[in-house]
C-alpha angles and dihedrals in degrees: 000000000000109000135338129187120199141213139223094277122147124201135160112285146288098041138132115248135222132086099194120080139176131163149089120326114235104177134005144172100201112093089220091060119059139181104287099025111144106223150173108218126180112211085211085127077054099057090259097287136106102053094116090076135113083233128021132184109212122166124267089239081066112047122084126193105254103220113246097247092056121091116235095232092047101053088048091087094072099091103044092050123359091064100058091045093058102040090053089047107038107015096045099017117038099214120181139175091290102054133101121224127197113195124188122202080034090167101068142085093267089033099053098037086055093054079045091055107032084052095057093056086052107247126128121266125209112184135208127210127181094216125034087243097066095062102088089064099069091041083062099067102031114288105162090203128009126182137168114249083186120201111284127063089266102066091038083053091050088033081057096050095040074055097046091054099040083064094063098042087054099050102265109098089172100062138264129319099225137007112204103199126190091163108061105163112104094328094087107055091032100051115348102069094051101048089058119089115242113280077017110133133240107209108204111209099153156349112220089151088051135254128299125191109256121235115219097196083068098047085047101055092040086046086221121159118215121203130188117232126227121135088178095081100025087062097048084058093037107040099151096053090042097061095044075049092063089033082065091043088053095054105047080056087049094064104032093261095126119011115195121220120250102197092185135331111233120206107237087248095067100045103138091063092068089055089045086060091056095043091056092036088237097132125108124205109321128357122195135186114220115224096170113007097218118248092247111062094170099085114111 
């Protein structure tokens, strides 16, 4: 197997980690997957364990054919980000090419890959960073507006009326048609639930400024709904849309719609590096540990 990234399970020990897979089928018992395919695979069946191997047995509900022109480490970030993305925009919140999408924590894995995506379907992006340096990054894929919400009540006040505005400018003068949120905290109270339309949708993926309680009397005057986020186990109860959901992935990286971060690419020797740079949150984007480099470099 070529690369692999992981994700914060935790199951009993021992175990080998990783969820994310891609590399070269060796054996297969589905007659849609043969000897030398090159593949992506999620060990979600598996409990979402056993990815970092030299060999690895998924089930066939859970492999993709990676196009020829993609590069293996590359399409390994699917999984960790682009899922959830997806799943948030198209699954939860029905996006087309005439809605308008505001994003927080815009600058991250799950952040970047959801202006990527919504993008590709056609719909406005406004982004949210927590710092002024970050902004760069969501202009780079896309972003129509991005603006810093900052960390105190203030900013989120100023980050809601830059929003406000922005919705205007863009064509929706009644706010927003779905929030994806991977911040929570204040944010949300203080800016999110204002920026959405009434009957809009607020799609909670995370919480990386912790979690507030949240009030209902609010949510009921704005009519807002407000909807969890887990593919994981929507996928589990719906297989077959879920892998016309990452056929539609692949082929918005096929041709260049999205384009996955690679931070750095770690030899399998030296495995233990990749979970030092989460440990000490200096990872950026995906990270993937390179068990067999493959013999043509020169896909993209």
């Amino acid at each position: 197997m070529v690369s692999c990234s992981y994700s914060p399970v935790r199951p009993t020990l021992p175990y080998i980690p990783g969820i994310d897979v891609t590399g070269i089928v060796i054996e297969s018992a589905a007659s849609n997957f043969k000897e030398g395919d090159r593949v992506f695979a999620t060990t979600t069946k598996n409990g979402g364990t056993g990815a970092l191997a030299e060999i690895c047995l998924v089930s066939q509900d859970t492999v993709w054919h990676v196009p020829d022109h993609i590069n293996l480490s590359t399409c390994s970030n699917l999984g960790r980000n682009y899922f959830a993305s997806y799943h948030s925009l198209n699954t939860i919140g029905k996006i087309d090419c005439d809605s308008l999408v505001l994003v927080d924590g815009a600058s991250g894995g799950v952040g970047m890959a959801t202006i990527e995506l919504a993008k590709a379907i056609g719909a406005k992006v406004i982004a949210g960073v927590s710092t002024e340096y970050k902004t760069p990054l969501p202009k780079s894929v896309g972003a129509d507006r991005v603006f810093c919400y900052g960390c105190d009540a203030n900013s989120h006040r100023n980050f809601k009326n830059e929003v406000k505005v922005a919705c205007k400018d863009l064509g929706h003068e009644n706010g927003v048609d779905l929030v994806v949120d991977v911040v929570q905290g204040g944010l949300f109270e203080n800016a999110l639930v204002s920026c959405v339309k009434p009957l809009g949708t607020i799609c909670l993926v995370g919480f990386a400024s912790g979690q507030k309680p949240i009030r209902p009397g609010i949510i009921l005057i704005k009519e807002v709904n407000i909807v969890g986020s887990i593919w994981a186990r929507w996928s589990k109860e719906n297989p077959k849309q879920h892998r016309e959901n990452v056929k539609k992935m692949i082929t918005y990286l096929a041709d260049g719609s999205i384009k996955p971060r690679v931070d750095r690419v770690i030899p399998f020797d030296d495995f233990a590096d990749a979970f030092e740079l989460f440990e000490q949150n200096k990872g950026k984007g995906n990270t993937v540990i390179c068990i067999k480099e493959e013999k043509n470099k020169s896909k993209l």
